[in-house]
Structure formats: structure tokens, C-alpha cells
C-alpha positions in Angstrom: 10.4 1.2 -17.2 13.6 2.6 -15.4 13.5 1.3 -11.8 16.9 1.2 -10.7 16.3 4.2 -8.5 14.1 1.9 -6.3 15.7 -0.8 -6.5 18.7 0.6 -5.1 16.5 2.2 -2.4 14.6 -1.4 -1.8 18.0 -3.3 -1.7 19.1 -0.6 1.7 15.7 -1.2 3.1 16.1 -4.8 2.9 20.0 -4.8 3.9 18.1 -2.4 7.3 15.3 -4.8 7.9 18.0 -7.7 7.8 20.2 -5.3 10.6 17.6 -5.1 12.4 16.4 -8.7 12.7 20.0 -9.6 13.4 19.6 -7.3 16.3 16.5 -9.0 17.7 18.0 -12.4 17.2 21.0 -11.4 19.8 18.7 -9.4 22.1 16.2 -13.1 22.2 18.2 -15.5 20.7 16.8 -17.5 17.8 14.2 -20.0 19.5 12.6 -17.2 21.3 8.6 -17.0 21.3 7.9 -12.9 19.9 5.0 -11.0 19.2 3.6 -11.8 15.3 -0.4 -10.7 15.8 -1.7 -7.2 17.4 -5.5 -6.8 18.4 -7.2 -3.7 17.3 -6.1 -1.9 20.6 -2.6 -2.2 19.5 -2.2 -5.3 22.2 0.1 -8.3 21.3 -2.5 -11.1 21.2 -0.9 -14.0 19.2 2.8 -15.7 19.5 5.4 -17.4 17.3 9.0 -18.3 16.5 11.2 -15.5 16.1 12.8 -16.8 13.3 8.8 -16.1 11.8 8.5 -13.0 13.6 12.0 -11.3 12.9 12.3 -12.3 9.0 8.7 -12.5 7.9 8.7 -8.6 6.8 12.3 -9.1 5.1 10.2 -12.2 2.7 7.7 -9.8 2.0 10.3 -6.6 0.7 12.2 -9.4 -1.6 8.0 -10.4 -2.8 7.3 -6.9 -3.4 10.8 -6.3 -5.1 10.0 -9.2 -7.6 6.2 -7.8 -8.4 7.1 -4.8 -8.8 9.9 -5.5 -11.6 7.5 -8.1 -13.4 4.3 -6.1 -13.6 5.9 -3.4 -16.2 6.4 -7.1 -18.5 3.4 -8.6 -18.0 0.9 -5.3 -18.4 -1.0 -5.4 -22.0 -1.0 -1.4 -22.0 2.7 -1.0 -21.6 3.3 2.2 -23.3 0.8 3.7 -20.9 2.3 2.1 -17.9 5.2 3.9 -19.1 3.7 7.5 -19.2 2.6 6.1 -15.4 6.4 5.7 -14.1 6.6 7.9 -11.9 3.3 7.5 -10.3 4.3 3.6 -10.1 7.9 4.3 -8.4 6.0 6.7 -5.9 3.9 3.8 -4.8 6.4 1.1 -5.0 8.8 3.3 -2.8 5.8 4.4 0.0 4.8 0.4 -0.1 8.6 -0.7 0.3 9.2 2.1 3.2 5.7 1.0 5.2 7.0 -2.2 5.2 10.2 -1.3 6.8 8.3 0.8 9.7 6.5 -2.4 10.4 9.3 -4.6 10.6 11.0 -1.9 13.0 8.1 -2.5 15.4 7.7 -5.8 14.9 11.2 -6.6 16.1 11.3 -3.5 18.7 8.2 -5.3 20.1 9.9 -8.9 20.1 13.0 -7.4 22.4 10.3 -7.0 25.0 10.4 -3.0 24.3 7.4 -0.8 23.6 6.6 -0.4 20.4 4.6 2.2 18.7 2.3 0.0 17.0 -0.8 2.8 16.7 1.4 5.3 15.3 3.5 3.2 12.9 1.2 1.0 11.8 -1.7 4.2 11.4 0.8 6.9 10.5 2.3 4.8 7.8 -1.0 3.6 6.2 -1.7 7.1 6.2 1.4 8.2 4.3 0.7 5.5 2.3 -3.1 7.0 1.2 -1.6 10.4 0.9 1.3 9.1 -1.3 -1.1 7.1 -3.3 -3.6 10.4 -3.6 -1.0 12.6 -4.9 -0.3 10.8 -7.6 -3.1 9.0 -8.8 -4.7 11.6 -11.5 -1.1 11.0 -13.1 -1.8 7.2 -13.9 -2.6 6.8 -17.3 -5.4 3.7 -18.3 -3.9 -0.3 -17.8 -4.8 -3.1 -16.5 -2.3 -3.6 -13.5 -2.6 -0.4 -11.5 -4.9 2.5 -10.9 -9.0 2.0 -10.6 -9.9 -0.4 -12.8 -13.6 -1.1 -13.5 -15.2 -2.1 -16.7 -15.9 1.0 -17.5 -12.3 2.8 -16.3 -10.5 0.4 -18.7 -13.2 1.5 -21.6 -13.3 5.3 -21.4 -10.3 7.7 -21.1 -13.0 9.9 -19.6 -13.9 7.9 -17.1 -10.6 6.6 -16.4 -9.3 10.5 -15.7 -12.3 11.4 -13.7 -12.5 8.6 -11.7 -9.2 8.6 -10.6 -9.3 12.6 -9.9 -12.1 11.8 -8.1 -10.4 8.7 -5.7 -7.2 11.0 -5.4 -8.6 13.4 -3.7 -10.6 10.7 -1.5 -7.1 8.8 -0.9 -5.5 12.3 0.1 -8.2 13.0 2.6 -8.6 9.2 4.4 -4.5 9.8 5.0 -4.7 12.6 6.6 -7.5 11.2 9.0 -5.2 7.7 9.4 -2.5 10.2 10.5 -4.7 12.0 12.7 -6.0 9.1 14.4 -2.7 7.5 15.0 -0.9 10.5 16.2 -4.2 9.7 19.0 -2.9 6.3 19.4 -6.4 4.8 18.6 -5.1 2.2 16.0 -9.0 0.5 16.4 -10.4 4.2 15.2 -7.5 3.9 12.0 -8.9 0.3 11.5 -12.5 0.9 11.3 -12.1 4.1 9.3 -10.2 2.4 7.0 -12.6 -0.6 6.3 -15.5 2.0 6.5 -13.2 3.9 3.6 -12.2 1.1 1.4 -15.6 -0.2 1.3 -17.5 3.3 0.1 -14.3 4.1 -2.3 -15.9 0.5 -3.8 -18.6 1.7 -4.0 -18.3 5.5 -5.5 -15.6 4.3 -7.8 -17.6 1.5 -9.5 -20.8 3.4 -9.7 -18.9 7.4 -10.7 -16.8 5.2 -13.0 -19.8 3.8 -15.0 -22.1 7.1 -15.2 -19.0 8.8 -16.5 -18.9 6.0 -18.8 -22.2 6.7 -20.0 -21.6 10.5 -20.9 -18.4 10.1 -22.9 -19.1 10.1 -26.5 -15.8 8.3 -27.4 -16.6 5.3 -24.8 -16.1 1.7 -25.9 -18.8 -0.9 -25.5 -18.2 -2.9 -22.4 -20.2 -6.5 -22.6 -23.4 -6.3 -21.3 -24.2 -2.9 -21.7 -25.0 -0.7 -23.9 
């Protein structure tokens, strides 16, 4: 799978996310106490080093960097992780550029400046859902990325529909993330996000197996028959 595109874009986040933590250390100076933890009101409630604080989120981009080159080798379906590129570079790319927003606040807030924690942290989760909806019915069956339920991995049917299905769900929940952010009510974008994750569960594993059961061409999952 070609991913130099985002690699190339991963590497400038990384080199900005570095800038910017360079910038915090000379506004605090490196044993500085910062901002690491946020309530659900978008208050800072918890304190650390800013050498944890400023370079945490610049860790976490090199982690995502390294997962996201070793899945492609490690995925038994390959050939349809392939046919699943661009959904997979679409993700990678929204994941990446959340994680630069977040370390933009993180270090804005850590300067002692206000920091748009509702709408950055909200608005980007809910790019992040929409990104993720757009692209989903384009994700062909593995076992590393998509919806994957018994029954998902064992009917093309139910892979397809399912995942139609949790687009369109993904699409919507963004839009309402954005919404509430652009409200500042980052407790609103936390609570409908648990409340969404939790009933995508839900209709996923049970629309994934009643598909399951209507496809003709389905292949016996253990257990069931």
C-alpha cells in the first residue's frame, strides 16, 4: 500500500507539533508545571511536567506513524486492504491532523493562554466521524479496519451493509460533535459521544448478524448455524 503521501504529510505535522512545543518550552521554560488533564467543562483539572505535557502528542504522531505503516504487513486479507487504500489514508490523515489540533491546545493552554479546548477537541472528533462516514462503504472486508463482527468478517453482504449502515451513522454523530462544540459544551460532545459509541455497538453487532442470516453465500461462523 502506497503511503508516502501521508507520510510526507505526517512527517510536517510532526516537524509543527515539535515548533510548537519548542515554543511552549521558551514561553515556560522546561521544568514548568502545564495543564495535561481537562474536566468535562473544558476546565484544566490535573497538572504535570511540561516536558510531559509539551511532547506527549509529538510520541503519539511517531506511534500512529509506525501503526499505520505495519498494519498493511500484518493484515491476513491484504489484497482487500488494498482495494481499501484510500479509505485507510483518509483516516490515517484525519487521525494524524486531530492529533495536531490537540497538541496546539495543549501547549496554547500551558503558556497560560486560553485555549479552545470545546471547539478543538469537539470540532475535531467531529471531523474525525464525518471523515470516517464518508468513506466507510468503500472499505472492503479484513481484519484490521472497518466493522468487524463475526459475522462482518463471514458475509460480503453483511460486511457492505453494515458498514453503509455505520457511515451514515458516523456522518450524522459528526455533524452533532461539530454542532455541539461550535456551542462550546465539550460535556454535551462527551456524553453524546459515549451515548453514540455505545448504540453503534450495539446496531452494528446485532444488523451485522441478521444480515448474516439472509445472505445465501454466508460462511458458517462457530456456534451458529
Amino acid at each position: 500500500m502506497r503511503l508516502q503521501r501521508y507520510y510526507v504529510l505526517a512527517v510536517v505535522l510532526l516537524v509543527a507539533e515539535l515548533a510548537v512545543s519548542a515554543w511552549g518550552f521558551a514561553q515556560v521554560g522546561r521544568d514548568a508545571t502545564v495543564p495535561i488533564h481537562w474536566d468535562a467543562a473544558g476546565n484544566a483539572n490535573g497538572y504535570g511536567p511540561a516536558m510531559l505535557g509539551f511532547l506527549l502528542v509529538p510520541l503519539i504522531t511517531v506511534g500512529l506513524m509506525a501503526m499505520f505503516s505495519v498494519i498493511p504487513k500484518v493484515e491476513p486479507r491484504r489484497d482487500n486492504l488494498e482495494r481499501s487504500a484510500s479509505a485507510y489514508r483518509t483516516v490515517a490523515v484525519a487521525i494524524t491532523v486531530l492529533m495536531f489540533g490537540i497538541h496546539w491546545v495543549v501547549v496554547l493552554a500551558g503558556t497560560g493562554r486560553d485555549a479552545p479546548v470545546a471547539l478543538v477537541v469537539g470540532g475535531g472528533v467531529g471531523l474525525l466521524f464525518a471523515a470516517l462516514g464518508n468513506v466507510m462503504t468503500t472499505v472492503r472486508s479484513n481484519f484490521m479496519f472497518g466493522v468487524r463482527t463475526p459475522w462482518t468478517l463471514s458475509s460480503e453482504r453483511s460486511w457492505d451493509r453494515t458498514h453503509r449502515l455505520v457511515g451514515r451513522l458516523f456522518v450524522l454523530a459528526g455533524v452533532g460533535f461539530i454542532a455541539a462544540s461550535l456551542l462550546g459544551r465539550l460535556l454535551l460532545v462527551i456524553g453524546l459521544l459515549l451515548g453514540f459509541m455505545t448504540s453503534v455497538l450495539v446496531v452494528a453487532f446485532v444488523y451485522s448478524y441478521v444480515v448474516w442470516r439472509s445472505d445465501p453465500d454466508r460462511r458458517p461462523v462457530a456456534g451458529t448455524r
